[in-house]
N, C-alpha and C positions, 0 to 999 in steps of 0.2 A: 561651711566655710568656703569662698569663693577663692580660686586661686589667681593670682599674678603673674604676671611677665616679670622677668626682670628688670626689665626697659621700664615697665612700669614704677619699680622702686625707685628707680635713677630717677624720675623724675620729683621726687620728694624730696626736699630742703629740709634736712631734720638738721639743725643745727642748735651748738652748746650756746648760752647768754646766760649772763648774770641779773636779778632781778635788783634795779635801782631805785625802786619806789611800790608799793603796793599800799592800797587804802582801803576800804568799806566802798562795795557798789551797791548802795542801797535801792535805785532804780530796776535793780533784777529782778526775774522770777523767783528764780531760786539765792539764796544766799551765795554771794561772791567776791571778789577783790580785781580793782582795776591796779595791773599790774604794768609796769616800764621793764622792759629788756632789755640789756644793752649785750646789742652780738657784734662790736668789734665796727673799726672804722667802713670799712665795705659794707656790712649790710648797716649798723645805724643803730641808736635804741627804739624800739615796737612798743606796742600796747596791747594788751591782753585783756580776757577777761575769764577767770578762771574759776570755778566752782571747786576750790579748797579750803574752806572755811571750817569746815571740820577738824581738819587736824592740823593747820597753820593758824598763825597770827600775822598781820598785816608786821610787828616789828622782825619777827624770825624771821620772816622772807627775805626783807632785803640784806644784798650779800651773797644769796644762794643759788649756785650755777641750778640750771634745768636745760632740758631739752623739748625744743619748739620747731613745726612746720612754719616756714616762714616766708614760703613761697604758695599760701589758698590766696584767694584776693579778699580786700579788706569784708568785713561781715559786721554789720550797723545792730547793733543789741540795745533796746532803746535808743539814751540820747550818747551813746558811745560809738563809738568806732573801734572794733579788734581788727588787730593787723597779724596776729600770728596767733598760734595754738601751740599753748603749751600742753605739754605732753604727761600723762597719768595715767593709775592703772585703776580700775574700780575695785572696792571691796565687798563682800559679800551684803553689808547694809547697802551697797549705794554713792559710800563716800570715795573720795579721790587721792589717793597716796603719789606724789610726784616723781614723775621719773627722772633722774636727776643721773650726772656721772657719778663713779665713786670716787674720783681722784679730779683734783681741777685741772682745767686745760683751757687752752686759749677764746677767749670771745669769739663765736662765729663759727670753731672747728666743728664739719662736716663729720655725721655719723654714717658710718660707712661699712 
């Protein structure tokens, strides 16, 4: 494991958003869902694209805070555009369990 600066953490924009739409991205390699974020008037709602298809459904998603980097620069996945990374933990198969708050909090709040 490589270690960090702290400086280095600062500069990660992990912030909370709400997921406001998620759909079937059938264009992918692997099975996924083009997700909308909405992190709050300052930063905007993003677009995602997230390999959770395993343990979500495109209706359970939307509503559900997560936690995303929102400051990489945009990353073209096919004919998509991701604008943020949301955040997950892998399980011993492979799949992706969301990292998500336990309690809600404001669109956009900085995890810190």
């Amino acid at each position: 494991m490589e270690r960090i600066d702290w400086q280095d953490f600062e500069k990660v924009e992990l912030r909370a958003g709400t997921i406001v739409a998620a759909e079937p991205f059938p264009e992918a390699r692997k099975p996924a869902y083009r997700l909308k974020v909405d992190f709050g008037a300052a930063i905007g709602v993003l677009q995602s694209s997230a390999q959770i298809s395993v343990h979500y459904r495109p209706d359970e998603l939307v509503g559900r805070q997560v936690i995303a980097v929102v400051n990489f620069p945009p990353k073209r996945i096919g004919p998509f555009q991701s604008e943020c990374l949301v955040t997950g933990l892998y399980r011993e198969d492979g799949s992706v369990v969301l990292a998500v708050p336990d309690k809600p909090v404001l669109n956009g709040a900085k995890l810190g």
